[in-house]
C-alpha positions as CSV (number, residue, x, y, z in Angstrom):
1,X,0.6,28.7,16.4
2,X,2.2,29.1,13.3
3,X,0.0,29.1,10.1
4,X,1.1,25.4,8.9
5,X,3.7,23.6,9.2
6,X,5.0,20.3,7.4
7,X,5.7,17.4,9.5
8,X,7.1,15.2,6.9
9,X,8.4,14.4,2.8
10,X,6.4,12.5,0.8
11,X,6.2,9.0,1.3
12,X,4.0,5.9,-0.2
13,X,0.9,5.1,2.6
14,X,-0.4,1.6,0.8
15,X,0.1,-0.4,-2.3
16,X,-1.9,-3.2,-3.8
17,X,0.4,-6.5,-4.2
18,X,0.7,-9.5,-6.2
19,X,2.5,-12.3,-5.6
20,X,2.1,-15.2,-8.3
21,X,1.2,-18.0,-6.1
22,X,3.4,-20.5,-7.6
23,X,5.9,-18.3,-5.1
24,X,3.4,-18.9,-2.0
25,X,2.7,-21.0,0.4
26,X,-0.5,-21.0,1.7
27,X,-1.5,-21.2,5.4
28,X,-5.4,-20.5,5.5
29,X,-7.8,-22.9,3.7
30,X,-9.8,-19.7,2.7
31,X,-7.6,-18.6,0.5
32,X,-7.5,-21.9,-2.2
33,X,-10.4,-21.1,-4.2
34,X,-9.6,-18.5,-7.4
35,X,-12.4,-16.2,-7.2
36,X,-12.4,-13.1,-10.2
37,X,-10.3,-11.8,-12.6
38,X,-8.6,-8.7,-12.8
39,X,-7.5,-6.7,-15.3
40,X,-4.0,-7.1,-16.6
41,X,-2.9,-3.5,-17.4
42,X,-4.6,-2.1,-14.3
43,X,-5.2,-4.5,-11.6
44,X,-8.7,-3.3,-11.6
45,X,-11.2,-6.0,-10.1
46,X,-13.7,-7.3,-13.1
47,X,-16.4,-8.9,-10.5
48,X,-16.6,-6.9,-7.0
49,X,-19.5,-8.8,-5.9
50,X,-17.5,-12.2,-6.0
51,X,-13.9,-10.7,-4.4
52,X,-16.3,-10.0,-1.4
53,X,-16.7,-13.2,-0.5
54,X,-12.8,-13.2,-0.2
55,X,-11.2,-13.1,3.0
56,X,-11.9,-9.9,4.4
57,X,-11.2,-7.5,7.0
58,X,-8.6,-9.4,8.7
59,X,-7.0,-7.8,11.8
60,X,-4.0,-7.6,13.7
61,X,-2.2,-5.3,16.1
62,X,-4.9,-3.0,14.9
63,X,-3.9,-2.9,11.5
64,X,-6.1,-4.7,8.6
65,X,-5.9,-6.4,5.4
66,X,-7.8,-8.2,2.6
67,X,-6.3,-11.4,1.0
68,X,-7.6,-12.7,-2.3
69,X,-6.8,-15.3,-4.8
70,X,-7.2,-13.9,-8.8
71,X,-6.6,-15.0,-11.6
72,X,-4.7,-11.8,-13.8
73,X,-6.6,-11.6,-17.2
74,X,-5.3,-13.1,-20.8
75,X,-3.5,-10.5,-22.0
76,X,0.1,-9.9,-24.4
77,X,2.3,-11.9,-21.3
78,X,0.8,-15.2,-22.3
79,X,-1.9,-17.9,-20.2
80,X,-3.2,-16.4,-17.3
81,X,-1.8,-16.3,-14.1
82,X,-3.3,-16.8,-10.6
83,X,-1.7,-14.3,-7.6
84,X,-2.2,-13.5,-4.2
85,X,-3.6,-10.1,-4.0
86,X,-3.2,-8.4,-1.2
87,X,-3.0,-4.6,0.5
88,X,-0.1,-3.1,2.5
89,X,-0.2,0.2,4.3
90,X,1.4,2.5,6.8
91,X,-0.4,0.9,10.1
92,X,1.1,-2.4,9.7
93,X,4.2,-0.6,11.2
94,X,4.6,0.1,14.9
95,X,2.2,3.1,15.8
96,X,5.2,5.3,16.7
97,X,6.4,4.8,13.3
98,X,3.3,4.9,11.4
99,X,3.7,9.1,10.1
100,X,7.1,8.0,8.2
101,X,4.7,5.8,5.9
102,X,6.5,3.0,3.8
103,X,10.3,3.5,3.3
104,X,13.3,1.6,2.4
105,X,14.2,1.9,5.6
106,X,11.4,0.1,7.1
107,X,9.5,-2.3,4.7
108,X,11.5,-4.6,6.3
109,X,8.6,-4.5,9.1
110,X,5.7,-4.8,7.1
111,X,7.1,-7.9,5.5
112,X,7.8,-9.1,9.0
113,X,3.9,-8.0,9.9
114,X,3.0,-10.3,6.4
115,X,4.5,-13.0,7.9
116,X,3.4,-13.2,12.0
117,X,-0.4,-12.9,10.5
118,X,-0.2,-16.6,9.6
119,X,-2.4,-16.7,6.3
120,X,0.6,-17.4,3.9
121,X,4.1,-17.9,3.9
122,X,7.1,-16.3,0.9
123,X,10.3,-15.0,1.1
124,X,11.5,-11.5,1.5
125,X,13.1,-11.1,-1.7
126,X,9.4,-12.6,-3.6
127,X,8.1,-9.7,-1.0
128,X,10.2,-7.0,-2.7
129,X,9.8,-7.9,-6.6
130,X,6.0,-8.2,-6.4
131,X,4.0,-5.9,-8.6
132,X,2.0,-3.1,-7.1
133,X,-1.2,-0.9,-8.4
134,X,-3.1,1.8,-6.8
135,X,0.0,3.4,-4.8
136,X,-1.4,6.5,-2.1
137,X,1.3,8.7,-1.6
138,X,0.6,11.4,1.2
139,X,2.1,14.2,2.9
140,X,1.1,15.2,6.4
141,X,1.0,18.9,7.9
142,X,-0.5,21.2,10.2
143,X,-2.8,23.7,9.6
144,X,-6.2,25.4,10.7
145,X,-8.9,24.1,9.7
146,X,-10.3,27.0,8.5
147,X,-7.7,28.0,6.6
148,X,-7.5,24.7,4.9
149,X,-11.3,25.2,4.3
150,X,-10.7,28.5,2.5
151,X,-7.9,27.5,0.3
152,X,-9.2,24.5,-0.7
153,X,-12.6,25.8,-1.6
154,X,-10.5,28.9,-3.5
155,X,-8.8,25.9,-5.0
156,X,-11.6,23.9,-6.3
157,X,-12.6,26.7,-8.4
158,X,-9.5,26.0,-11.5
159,X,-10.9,22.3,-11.1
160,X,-10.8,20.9,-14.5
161,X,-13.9,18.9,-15.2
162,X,-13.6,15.9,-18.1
163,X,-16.2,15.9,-20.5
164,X,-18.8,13.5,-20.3
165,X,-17.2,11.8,-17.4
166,X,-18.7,10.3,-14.6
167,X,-17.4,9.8,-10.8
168,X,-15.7,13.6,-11.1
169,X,-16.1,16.6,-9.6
170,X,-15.3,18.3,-5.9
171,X,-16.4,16.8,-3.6
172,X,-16.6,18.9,0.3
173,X,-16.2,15.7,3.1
174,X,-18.2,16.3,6.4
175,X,-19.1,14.0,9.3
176,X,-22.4,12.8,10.0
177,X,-22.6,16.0,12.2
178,X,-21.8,18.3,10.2
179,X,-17.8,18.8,10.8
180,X,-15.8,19.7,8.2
181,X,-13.0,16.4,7.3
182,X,-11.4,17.9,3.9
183,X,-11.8,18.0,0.4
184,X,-12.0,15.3,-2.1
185,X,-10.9,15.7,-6.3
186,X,-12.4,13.2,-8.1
187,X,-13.9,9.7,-6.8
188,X,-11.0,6.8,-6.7
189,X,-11.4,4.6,-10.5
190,X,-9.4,3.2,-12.5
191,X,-8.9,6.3,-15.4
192,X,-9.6,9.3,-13.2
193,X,-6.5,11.3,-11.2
194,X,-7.3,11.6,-7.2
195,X,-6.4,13.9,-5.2
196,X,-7.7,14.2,-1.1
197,X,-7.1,16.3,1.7
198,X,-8.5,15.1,5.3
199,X,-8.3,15.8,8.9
200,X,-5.9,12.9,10.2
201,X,-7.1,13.5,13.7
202,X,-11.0,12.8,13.2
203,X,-10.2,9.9,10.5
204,X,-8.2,8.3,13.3
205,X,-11.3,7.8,15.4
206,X,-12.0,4.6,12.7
207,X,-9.0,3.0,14.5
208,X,-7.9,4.1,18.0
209,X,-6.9,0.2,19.1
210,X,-4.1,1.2,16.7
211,X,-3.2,5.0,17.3
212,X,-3.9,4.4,21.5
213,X,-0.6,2.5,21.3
214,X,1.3,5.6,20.0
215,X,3.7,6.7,22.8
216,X,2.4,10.1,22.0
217,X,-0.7,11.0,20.2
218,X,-0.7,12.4,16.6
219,X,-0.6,15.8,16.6
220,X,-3.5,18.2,16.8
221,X,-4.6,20.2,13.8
222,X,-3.1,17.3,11.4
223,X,-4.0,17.4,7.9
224,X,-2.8,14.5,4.9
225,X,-3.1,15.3,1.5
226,X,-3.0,11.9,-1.1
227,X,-2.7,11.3,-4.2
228,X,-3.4,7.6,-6.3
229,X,-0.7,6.0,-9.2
230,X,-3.3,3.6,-10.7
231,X,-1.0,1.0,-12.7
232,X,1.7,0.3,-14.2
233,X,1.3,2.7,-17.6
234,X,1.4,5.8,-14.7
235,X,4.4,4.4,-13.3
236,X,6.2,3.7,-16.4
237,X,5.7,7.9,-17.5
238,X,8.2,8.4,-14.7
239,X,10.4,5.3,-16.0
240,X,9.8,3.5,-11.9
241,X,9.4,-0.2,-12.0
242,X,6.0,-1.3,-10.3
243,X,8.0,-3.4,-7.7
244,X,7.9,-3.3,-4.4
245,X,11.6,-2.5,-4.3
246,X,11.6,0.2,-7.0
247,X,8.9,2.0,-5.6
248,X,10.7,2.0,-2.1
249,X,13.6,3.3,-4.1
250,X,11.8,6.3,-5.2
251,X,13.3,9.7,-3.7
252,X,11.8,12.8,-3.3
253,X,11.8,14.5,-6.4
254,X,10.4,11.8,-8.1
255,X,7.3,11.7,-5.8
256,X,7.4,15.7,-6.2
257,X,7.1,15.0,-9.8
258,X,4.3,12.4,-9.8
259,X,2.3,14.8,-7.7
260,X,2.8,17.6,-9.9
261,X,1.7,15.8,-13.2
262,X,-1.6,15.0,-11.0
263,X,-2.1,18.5,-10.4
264,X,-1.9,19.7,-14.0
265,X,-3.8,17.3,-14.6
266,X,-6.4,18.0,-12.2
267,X,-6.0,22.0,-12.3
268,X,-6.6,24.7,-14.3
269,X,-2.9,27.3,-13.9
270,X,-4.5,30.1,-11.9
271,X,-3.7,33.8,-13.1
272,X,-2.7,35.8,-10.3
273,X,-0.7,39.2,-9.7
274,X,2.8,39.6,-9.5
275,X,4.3,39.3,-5.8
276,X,7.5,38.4,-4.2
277,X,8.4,36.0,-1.2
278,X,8.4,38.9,1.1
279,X,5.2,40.2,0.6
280,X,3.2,36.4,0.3
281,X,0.2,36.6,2.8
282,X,0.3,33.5,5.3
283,X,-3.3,32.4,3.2
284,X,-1.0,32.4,0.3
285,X,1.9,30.7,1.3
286,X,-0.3,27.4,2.4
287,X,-2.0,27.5,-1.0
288,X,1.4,27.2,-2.6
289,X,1.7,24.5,-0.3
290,X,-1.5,22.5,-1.1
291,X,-0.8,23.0,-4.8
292,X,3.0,22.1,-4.9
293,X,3.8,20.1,-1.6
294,X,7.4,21.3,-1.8
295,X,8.9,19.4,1.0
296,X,11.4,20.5,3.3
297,X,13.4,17.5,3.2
298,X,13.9,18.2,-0.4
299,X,16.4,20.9,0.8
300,X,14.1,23.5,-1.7
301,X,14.8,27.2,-0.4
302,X,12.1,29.3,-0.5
303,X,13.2,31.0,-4.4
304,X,13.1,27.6,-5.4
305,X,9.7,27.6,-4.5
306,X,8.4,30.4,-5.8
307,X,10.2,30.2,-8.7
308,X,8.8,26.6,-9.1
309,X,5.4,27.3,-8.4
310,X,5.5,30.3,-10.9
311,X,5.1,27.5,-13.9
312,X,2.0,25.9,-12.1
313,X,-0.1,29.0,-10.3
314,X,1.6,31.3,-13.8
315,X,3.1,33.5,-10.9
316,X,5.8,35.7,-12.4
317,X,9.6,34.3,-11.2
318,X,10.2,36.7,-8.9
319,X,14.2,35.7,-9.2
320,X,14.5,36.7,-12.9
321,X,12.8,39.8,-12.5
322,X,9.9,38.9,-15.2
């Protein structure tokens, strides 16, 4: 077995929706009360312990979802709104399908998966121009665990820890047993970058009536790395609408570059020795890896990468001869 390998680009694995609910109809009775108030500039929930009376942990074709009605906070748009707030994510596509995560190519099915639930009815193109918050974007590869481990726990030492902040820090993920699951940066809020690596093949335990209908199951040793885009200010650094349809539009270098700004933000630039590509230990290459996520489908040779990690990891560019 090689050392790691990368089994896909980036791509978005869920979004938070809202649909204004003048543009809804609404199927399930449940659903016709406003319950809370969220916060205009970042969708963040103002009373938890009322959205938990919403209607919850709905499931189908082993997928699940939460549906809420809010009302979106006073703010510089005018009179508050009301919106069906909602989640979508990578298992409400077929199983086989579920690694590509949400794409252009096949939103198209999730919309369809919206609809055959039952709980409310709007049209694709409402579907497409809704407003999103708290995007994961993830990469999967495969690695051994140990060597994940290693370079991780190497990694968490240029953590950069705010001042004074609460919810921060590194945290090491176990099961109740004792086995290792990955590494956490950060607790998901609202202000804080987040940044995760977990073993894909014990998370998908949680939800084997969906991955038992893969034709083939996921494969061993599989790792994800994610990353959160709170709102719409982070979107808007990188000029990307926060539709539906924009973010679907975003390619590949644009996701590189919203994971980069989280890891500078996130990471202290690590001094190390000068080195070239040939002589870069296997260990070495998969921390390049886990701090750049250059992805293959990017078409970036291996120069480019070392040349572009030089900036982050302060590795001289090999290329120029510095």
């Amino acid at each position: 077995m090689t050392d790691f390998t990368l089994v896909n680009g980036l791509a978005i694995d869920s979004i938070k929706v809202r649909i204004p609910l003048s543009l809804v109809q609404i199927t399930d009775t449940v659903l016709n009360k406003p319950v809370t108030t969220i916060v205009n500039e970042t969708g963040e929930v103002v009373s938890e312990s009322i959205a938990n009376k919403l209607l919850k942990d709905i499931v189908m074709d082993g997928a699940k979802i939460d549906c809420r009605i809010q009302h979106l906070e006073k703010g510089n748009e005018g009179r508050p709104d009301v919106y069906l707030v909602f989640g979508i994510h990578s298992k409400m596509l077929p199983p086989d399908r579920y690694l590509e995560g949400l794409t252009s190519d096949n939103i198209i099915l999730v919309y369809q998966w919206l609809m055959k639930l039952g709980k409310f009815k709007f049209d694709l193109d409402t579907f497409l121009n809704a407003r999103c918050t708290d995007l994961d974007i993830k990469q999967d590869f495969i690695a051994p665990t140990q060597l994940v481990y290693d370079q991780l726990t190497w990694l968490s030492q240029s953590f950069k820890r705010p001042i004074n902040s609460k919810n921060t820090g590194v945290y090491v993920n176990k099961t109740k047993s004792g086995e290792y699951t990955g590494h956490s940066f950060n607790e998901r809020t609202s202000s804080l970058p987040y940044l995760k690596f977990y073993q894909k093949n014990i998370e998908s335990q949680k939800d084997l009536e969906y991955y038992s209908k893969r034709s083939e199951p996921l494969p061993q040793s599989l790792w994800r790395s994610e990353f959160t885009v709170k709102n719409k200010k982070h979107l808007a650094k990188f000029k990307i609408h926060n539709s539906i349809r924009s973010i679907m539009a975003i390619n590949q270098l644009e996701l590189n570059q919203i994971r980069q700004s989280t890891i500078q933000t996130l990471f202290t630039p690590i001094m190390t020795k000068k080195r070239t590509k040939s002589d870069l230990p296997p260990g070495d290459q998969v921390l390049l890896f886990l701090m750049m996520y250059i992805s293959e489908k990017t078409g970036t040779t291996s120069d480019q990468l070392i040349t572009l990690a030089s900036s982050y990891l302060n590795l001289p560019d090999v290329n120029s001869g510095k």
